[in-house]
C-alpha positions as CSV (number, residue, x, y, z in Angstrom):
1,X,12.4,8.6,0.5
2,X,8.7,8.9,1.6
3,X,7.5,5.4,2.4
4,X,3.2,4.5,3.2
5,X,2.1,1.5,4.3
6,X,-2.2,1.0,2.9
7,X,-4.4,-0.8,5.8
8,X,-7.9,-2.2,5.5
9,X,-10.2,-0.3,7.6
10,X,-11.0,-3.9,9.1
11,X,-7.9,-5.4,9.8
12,X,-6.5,-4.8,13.1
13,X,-4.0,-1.9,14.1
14,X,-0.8,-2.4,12.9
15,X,1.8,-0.3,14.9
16,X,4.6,-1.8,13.3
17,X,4.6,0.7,10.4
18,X,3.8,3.7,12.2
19,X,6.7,2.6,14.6
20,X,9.3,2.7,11.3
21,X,8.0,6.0,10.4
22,X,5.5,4.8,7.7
23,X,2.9,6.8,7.0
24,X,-0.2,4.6,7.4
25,X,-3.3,5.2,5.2
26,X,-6.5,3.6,5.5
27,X,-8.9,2.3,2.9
28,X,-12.3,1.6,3.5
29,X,-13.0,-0.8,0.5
30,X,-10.4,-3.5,-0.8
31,X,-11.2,-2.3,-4.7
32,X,-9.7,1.3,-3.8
33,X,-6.3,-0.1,-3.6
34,X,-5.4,0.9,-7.0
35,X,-7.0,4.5,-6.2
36,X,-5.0,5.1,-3.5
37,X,-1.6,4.2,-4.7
38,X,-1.6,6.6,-7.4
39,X,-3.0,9.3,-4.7
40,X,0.3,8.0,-3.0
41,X,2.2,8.0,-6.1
42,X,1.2,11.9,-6.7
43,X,2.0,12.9,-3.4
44,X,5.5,11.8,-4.1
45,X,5.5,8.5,-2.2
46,X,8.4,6.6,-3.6
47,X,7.8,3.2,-1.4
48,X,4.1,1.5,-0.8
49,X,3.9,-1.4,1.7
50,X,0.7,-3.3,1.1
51,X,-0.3,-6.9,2.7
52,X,-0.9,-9.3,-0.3
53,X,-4.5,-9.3,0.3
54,X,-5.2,-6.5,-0.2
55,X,-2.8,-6.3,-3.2
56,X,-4.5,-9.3,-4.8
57,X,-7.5,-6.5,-5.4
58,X,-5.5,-4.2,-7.6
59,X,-4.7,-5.0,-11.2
60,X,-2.4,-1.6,-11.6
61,X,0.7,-3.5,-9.9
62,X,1.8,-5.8,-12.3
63,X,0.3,-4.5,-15.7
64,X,1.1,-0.2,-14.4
65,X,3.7,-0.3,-12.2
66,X,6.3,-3.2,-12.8
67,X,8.2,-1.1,-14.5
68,X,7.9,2.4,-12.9
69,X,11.2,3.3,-11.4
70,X,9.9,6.1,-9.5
71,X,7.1,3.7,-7.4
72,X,8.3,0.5,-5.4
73,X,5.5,-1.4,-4.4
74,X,6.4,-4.3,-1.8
75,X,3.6,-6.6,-0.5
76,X,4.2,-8.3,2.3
77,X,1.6,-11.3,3.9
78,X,-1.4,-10.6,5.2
79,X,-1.7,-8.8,8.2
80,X,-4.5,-11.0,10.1
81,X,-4.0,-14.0,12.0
């Protein structure tokens, strides 16, 4: 199981994912969420972590990916305090 977790350039480090062996990408613009899960989702990524604001940019995750059994996508809350 290959799990990522996407960050924000902005938000602050996060060494919780990298400390479960996530691999951590980075994007610099909230509207290339969608673009970089299916980068993830080609690179055989089976789990995405992404905080819910950033998730609230993508429209792929409910109307693409609800029911792809190959691609979890869990968002968790917002990062920043």
């Amino acid at each position: 199981m290959k799990i990522s977790f996407i960050k924000y350039e902005k938000e602050e480090d996060f060494k919780i994912p990298q400390l479960l062996g996530m691999n951590v990408e980075e994007i610099k613009e909230p509207e290339q969420i969608d673009e970089k899960i299916e980068e993830l989702k080609e690179q055989r990524y089976t789990t995405i972590v992404i905080p819910n604001e950033l998730a609230s940019f993508s429209e792929d995750i409910i109307n693409k990916y609800k029911y792809d059994n190959s691609l979890n996508i869990i968002i968790i809350p917002s990062i920043n305090k």
